[in-house]
BAMARVO-516603 format. One record per residue: x, y, z of N, C-alpha, C in turn; residue in three letters. Coordinates in nm, 4 decimals. Example, Ala and Ser with C-alpha at 12.3 -4.5 7.8 and 13.67 -1.06 7.14 Angstrom:
2
<pt n_X="1.3190" n_Y="-0.5690" n_Z="0.7800" ca_X="1.2300" ca_Y="-0.4500" ca_Z="0.7800" c_X="1.3200" c_Y="-0.3300" c_Z="0.7800" aa="Ala"/>
<pt n_X="1.2850" n_Y="-0.2250" n_Z="0.7080" ca_X="1.3670" ca_Y="-0.1060" ca_Z="0.7140" c_X="1.2900" c_Y="0.0030" c_Z="0.7870" aa="Ser"/>
END
This chain:
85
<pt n_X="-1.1238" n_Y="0.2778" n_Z="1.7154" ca_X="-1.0249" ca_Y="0.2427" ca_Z="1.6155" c_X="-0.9011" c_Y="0.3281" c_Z="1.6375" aa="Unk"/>
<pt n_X="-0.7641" n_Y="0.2667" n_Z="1.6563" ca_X="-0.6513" ca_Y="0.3607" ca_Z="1.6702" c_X="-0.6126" c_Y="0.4151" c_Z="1.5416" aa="Unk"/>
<pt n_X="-0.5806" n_Y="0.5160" n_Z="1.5583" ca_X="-0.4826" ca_Y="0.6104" ca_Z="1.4319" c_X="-0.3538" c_Y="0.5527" c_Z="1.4136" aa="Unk"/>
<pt n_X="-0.2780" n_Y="0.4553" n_Z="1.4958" ca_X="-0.1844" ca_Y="0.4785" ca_Z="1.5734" c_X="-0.1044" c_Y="0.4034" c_Z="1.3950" aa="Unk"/>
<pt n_X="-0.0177" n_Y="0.4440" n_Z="1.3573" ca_X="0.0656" ca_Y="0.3397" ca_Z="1.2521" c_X="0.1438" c_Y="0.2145" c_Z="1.3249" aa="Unk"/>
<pt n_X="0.1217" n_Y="0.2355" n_Z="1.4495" ca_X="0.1577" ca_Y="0.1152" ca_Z="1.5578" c_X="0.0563" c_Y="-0.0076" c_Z="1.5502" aa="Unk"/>
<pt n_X="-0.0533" n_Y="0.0199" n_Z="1.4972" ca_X="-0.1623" ca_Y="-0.0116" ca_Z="1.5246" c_X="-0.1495" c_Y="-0.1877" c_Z="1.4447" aa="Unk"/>
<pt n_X="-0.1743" n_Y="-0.3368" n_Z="1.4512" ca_X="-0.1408" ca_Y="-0.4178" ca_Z="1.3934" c_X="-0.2199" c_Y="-0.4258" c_Z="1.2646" aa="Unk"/>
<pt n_X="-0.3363" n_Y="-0.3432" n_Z="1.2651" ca_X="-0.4153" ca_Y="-0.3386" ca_Z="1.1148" c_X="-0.2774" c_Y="-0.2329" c_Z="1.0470" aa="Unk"/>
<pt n_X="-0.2388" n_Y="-0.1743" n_Z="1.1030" ca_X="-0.1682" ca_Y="-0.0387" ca_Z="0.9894" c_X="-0.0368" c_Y="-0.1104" c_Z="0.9646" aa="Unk"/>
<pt n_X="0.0294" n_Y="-0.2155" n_Z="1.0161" ca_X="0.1530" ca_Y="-0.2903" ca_Z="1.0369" c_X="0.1474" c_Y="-0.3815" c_Z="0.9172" aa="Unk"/>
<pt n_X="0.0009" n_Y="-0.4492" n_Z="0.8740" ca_X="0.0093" ca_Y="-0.5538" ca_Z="0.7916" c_X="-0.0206" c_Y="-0.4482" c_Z="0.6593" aa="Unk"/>
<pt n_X="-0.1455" n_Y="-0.3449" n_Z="0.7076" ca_X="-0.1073" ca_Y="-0.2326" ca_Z="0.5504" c_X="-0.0018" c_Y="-0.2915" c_Z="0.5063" aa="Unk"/>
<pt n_X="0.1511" n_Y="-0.1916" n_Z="0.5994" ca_X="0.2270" ca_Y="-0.1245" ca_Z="0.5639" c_X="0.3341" c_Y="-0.3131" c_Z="0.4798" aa="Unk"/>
<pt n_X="0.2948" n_Y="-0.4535" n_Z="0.5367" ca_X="0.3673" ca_Y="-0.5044" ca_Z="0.4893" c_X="0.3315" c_Y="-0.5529" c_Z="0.3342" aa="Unk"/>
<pt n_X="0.1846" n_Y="-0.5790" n_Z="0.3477" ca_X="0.0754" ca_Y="-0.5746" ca_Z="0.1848" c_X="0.1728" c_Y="-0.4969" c_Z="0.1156" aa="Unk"/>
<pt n_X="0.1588" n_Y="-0.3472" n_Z="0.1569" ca_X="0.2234" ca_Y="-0.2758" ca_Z="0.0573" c_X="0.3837" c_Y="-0.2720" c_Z="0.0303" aa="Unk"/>
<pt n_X="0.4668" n_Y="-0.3364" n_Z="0.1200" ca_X="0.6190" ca_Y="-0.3862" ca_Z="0.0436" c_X="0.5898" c_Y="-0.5313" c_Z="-0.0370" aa="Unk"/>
<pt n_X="0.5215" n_Y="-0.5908" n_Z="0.0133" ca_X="0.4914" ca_Y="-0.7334" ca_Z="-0.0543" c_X="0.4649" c_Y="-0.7345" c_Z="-0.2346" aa="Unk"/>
<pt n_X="0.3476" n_Y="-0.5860" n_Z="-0.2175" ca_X="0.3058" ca_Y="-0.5493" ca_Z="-0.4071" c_X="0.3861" c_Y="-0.5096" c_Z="-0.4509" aa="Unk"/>
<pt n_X="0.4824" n_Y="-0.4561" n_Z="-0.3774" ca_X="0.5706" ca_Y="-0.3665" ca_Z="-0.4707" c_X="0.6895" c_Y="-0.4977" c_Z="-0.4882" aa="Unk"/>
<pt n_X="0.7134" n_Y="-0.5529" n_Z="-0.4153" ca_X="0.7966" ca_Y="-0.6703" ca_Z="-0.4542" c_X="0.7564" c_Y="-0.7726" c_Z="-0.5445" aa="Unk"/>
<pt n_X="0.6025" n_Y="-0.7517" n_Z="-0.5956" ca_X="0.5596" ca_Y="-0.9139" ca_Z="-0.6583" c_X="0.5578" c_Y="-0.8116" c_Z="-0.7769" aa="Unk"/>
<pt n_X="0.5754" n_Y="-0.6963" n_Z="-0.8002" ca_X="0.5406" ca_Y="-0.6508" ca_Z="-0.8913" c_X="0.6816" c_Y="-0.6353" c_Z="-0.9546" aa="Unk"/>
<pt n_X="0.7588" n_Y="-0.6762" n_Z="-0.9069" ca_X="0.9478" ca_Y="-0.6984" ca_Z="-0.9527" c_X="0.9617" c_Y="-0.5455" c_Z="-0.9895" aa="Unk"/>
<pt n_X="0.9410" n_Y="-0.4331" n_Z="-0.8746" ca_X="0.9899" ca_Y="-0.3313" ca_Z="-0.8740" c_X="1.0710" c_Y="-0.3042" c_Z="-0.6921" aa="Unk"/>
<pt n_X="1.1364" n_Y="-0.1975" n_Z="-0.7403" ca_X="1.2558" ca_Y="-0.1606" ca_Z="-0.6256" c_X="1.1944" c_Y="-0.0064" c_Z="-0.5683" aa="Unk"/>
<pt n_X="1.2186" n_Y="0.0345" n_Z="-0.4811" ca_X="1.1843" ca_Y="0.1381" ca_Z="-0.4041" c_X="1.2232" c_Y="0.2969" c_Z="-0.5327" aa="Unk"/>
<pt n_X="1.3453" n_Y="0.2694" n_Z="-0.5761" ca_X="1.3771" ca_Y="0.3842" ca_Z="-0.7161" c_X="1.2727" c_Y="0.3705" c_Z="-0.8043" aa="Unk"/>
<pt n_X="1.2622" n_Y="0.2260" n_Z="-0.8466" ca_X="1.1893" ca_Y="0.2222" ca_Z="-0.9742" c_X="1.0261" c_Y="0.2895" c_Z="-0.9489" aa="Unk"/>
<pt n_X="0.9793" n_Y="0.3067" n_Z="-0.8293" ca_X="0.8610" ca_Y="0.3021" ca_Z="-0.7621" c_X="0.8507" c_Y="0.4597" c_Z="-0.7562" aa="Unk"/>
<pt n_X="0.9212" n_Y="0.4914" n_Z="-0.7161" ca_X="0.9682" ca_Y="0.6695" ca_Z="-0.7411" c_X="0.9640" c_Y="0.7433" c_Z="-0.8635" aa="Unk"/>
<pt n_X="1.0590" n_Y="0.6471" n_Z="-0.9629" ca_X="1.0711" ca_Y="0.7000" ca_Z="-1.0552" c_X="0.9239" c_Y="0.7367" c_Z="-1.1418" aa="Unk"/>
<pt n_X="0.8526" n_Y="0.6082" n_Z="-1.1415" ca_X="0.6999" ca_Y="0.5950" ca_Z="-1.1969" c_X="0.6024" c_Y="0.7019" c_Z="-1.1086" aa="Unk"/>
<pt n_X="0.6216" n_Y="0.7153" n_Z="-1.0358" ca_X="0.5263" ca_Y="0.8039" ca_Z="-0.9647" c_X="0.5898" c_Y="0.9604" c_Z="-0.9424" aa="Unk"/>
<pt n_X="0.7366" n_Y="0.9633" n_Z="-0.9941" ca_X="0.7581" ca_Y="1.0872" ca_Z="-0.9733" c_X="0.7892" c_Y="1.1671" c_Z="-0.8206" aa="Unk"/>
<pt n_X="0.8199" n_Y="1.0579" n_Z="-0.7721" ca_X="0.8424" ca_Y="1.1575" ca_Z="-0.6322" c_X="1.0388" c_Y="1.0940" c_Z="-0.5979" aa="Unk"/>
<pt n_X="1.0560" n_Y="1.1326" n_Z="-0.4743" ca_X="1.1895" ca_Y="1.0832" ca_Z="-0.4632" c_X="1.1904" c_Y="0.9311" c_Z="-0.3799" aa="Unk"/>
<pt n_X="1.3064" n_Y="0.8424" n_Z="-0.3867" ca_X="1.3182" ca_Y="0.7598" ca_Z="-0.3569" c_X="1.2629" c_Y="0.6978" c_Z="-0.1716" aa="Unk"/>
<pt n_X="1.3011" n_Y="0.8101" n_Z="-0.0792" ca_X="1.3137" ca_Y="0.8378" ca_Z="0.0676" c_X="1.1290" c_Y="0.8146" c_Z="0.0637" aa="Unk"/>
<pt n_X="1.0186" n_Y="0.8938" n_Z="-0.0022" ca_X="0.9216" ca_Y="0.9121" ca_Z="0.0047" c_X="0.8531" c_Y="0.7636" c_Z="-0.0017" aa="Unk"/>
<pt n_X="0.8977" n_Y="0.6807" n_Z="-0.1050" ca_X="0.8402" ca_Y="0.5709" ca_Z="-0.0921" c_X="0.9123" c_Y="0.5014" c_Z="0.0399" aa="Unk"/>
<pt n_X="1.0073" n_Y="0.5241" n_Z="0.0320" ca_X="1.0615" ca_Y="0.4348" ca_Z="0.1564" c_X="0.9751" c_Y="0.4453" c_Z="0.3139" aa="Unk"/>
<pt n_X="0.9813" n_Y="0.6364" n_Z="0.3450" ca_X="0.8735" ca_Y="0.6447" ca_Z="0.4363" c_X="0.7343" c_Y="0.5763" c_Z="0.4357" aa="Unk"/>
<pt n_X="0.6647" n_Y="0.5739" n_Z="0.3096" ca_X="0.5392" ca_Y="0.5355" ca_Z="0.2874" c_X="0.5777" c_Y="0.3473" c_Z="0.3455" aa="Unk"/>
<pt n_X="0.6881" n_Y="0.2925" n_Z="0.2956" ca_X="0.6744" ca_Y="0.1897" ca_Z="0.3555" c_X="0.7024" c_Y="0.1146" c_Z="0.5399" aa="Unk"/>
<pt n_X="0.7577" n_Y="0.2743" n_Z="0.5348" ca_X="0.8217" ca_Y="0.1954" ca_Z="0.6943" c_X="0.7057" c_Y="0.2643" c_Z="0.8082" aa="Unk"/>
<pt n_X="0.6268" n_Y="0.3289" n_Z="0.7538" ca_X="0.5153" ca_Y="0.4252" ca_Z="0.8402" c_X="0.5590" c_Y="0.5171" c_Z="0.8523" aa="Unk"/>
<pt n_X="0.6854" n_Y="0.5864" n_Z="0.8267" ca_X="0.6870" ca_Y="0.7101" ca_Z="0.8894" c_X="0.6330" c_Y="0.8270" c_Z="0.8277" aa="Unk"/>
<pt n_X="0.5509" n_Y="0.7430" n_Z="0.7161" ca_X="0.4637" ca_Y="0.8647" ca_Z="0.6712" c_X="0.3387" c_Y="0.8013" c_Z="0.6175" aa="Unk"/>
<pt n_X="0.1702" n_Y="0.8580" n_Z="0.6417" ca_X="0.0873" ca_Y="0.8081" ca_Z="0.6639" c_X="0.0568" c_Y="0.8575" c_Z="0.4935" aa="Unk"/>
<pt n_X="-0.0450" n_Y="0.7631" n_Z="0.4085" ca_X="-0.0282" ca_Y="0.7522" ca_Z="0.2590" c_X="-0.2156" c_Y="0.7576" c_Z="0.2571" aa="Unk"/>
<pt n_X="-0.2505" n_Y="0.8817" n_Z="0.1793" ca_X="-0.3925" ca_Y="0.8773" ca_Z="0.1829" c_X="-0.4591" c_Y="0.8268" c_Z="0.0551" aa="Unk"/>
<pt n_X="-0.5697" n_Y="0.7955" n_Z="0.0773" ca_X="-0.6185" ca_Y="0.7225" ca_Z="-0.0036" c_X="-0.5786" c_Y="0.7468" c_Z="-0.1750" aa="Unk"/>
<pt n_X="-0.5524" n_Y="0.8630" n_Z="-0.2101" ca_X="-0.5085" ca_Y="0.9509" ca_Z="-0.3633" c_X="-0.3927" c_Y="0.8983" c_Z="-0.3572" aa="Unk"/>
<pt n_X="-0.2769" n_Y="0.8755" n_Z="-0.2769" ca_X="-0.1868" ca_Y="0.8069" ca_Z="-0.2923" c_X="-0.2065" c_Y="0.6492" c_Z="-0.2852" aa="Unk"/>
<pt n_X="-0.2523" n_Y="0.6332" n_Z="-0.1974" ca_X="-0.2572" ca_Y="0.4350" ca_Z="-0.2261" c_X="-0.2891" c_Y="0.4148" c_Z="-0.3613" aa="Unk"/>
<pt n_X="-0.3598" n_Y="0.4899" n_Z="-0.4350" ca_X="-0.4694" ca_Y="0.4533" ca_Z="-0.5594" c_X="-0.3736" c_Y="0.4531" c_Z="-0.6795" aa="Unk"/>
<pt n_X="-0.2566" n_Y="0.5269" n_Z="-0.6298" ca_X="-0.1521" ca_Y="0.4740" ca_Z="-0.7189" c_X="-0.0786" c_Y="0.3934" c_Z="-0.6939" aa="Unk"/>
<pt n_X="-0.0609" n_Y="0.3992" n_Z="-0.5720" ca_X="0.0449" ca_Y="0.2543" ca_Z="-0.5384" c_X="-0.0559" c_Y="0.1693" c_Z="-0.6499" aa="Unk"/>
<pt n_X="-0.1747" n_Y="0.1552" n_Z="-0.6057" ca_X="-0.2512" ca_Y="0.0456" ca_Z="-0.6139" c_X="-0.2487" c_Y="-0.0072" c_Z="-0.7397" aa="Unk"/>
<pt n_X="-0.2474" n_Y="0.1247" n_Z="-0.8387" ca_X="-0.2452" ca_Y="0.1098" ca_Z="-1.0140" c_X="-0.0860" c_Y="0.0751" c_Z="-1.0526" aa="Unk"/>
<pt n_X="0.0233" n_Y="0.1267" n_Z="-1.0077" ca_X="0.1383" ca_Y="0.0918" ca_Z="-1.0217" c_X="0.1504" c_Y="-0.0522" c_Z="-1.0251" aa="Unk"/>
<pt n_X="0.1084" n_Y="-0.1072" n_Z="-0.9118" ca_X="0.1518" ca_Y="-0.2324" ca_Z="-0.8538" c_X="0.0236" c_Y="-0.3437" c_Z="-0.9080" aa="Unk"/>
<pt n_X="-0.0558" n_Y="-0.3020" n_Z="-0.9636" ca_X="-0.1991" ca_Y="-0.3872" ca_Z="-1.0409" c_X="-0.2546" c_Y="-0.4727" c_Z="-0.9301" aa="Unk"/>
<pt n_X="-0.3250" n_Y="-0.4129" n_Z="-0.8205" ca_X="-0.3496" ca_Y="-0.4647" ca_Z="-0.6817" c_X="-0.5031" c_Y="-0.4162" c_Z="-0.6857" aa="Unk"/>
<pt n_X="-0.5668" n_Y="-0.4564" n_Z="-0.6269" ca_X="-0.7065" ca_Y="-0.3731" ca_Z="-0.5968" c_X="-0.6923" c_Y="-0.2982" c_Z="-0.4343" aa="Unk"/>
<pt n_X="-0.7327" n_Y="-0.2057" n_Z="-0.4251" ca_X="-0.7588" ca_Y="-0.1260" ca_Z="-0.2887" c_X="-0.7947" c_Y="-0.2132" c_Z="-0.1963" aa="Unk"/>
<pt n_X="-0.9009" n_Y="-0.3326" n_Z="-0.2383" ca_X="-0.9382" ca_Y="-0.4520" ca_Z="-0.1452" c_X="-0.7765" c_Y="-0.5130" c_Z="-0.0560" aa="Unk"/>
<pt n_X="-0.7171" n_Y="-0.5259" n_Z="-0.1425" ca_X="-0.6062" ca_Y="-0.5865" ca_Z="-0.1450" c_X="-0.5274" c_Y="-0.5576" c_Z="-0.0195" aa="Unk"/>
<pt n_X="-0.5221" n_Y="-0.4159" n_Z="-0.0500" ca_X="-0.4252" ca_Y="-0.2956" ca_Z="0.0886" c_X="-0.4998" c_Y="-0.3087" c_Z="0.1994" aa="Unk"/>
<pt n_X="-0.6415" n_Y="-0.3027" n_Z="0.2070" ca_X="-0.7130" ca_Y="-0.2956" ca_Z="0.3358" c_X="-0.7446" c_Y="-0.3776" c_Z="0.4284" aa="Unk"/>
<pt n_X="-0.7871" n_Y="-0.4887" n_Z="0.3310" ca_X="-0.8394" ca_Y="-0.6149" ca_Z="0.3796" c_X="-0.7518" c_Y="-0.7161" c_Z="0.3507" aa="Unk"/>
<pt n_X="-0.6524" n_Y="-0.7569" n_Z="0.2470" ca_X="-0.5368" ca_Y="-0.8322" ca_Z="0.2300" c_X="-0.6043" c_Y="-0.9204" c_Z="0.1760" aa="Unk"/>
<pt n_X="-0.7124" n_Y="-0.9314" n_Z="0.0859" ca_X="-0.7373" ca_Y="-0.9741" ca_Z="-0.0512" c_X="-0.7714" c_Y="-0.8688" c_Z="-0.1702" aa="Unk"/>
<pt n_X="-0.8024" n_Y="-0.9751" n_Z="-0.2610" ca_X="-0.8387" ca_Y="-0.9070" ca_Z="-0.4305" c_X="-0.9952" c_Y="-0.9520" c_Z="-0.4964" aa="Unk"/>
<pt n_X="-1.0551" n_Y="-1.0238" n_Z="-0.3838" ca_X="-1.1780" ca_Y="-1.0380" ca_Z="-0.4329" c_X="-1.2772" c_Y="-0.9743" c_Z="-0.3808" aa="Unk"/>
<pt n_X="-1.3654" n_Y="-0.8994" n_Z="-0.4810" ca_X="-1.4522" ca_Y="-0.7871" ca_Z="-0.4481" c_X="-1.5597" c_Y="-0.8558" c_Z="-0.3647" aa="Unk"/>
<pt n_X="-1.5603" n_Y="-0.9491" n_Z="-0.4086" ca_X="-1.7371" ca_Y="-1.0551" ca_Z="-0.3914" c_X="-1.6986" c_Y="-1.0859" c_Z="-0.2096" aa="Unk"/>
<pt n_X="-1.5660" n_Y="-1.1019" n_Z="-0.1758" ca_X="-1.5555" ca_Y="-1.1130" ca_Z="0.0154" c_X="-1.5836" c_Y="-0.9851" c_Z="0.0458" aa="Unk"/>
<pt n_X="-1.5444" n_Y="-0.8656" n_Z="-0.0029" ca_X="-1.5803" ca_Y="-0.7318" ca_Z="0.1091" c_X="-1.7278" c_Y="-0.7540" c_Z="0.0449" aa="Unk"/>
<pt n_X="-1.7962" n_Y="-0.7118" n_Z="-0.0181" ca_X="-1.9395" ca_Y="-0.7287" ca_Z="-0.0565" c_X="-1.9977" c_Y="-0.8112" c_Z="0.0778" aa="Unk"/>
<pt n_X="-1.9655" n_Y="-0.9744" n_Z="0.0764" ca_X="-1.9899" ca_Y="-1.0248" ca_Z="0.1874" c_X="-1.9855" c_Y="-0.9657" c_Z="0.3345" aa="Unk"/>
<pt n_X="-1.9067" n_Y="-0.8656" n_Z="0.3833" ca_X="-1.8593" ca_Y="-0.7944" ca_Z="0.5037" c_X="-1.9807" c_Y="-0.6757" c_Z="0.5028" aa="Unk"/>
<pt n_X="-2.0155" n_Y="-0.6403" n_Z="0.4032" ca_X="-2.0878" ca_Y="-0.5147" ca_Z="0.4355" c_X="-2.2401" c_Y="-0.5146" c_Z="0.4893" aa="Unk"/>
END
């Protein structure tokens, strides 16, 4: 498995996660502002240039009302990963 944020699993992450934050009719500030960090930080988190560990996704995840399924696998139904395992 690559580490690589090059990697095309870490590419569709990284687009899942502009996609929630867009369906969730928030902006890269507003996303900051709620989580308290600065604007640049989410921006990195979205472009890869900074790798987002699981304690952080878990807020993206609650911010944006997404399930973790969602970010990894690019659905929201528990009952398909269940199926995978």
């Amino acid at each position: 498995m690559s580490g690589s944020v090059y990697s095309d699993q870490y590419q569709a992450f990284l687009q899942r996660l502009k996609a929630a934050r867009r369906a969730a009719g928030l902006t890269q500030r507003d996303v900051a502002t709620c989580l308290n960090v600065p604007q640049s930080y989410v921006s990195k988190c979205e472009s890869g240039e900074r790798r987002i560990d699981v304690i952080e996704l878990t807020k993206f995840a609650e911010l944006y009302q997404q399930s973790l399924d969602y970010f990894a696998y690019g659905h929201n139904d528990a009952a398909d990963s269940q199926k995978r395992d």
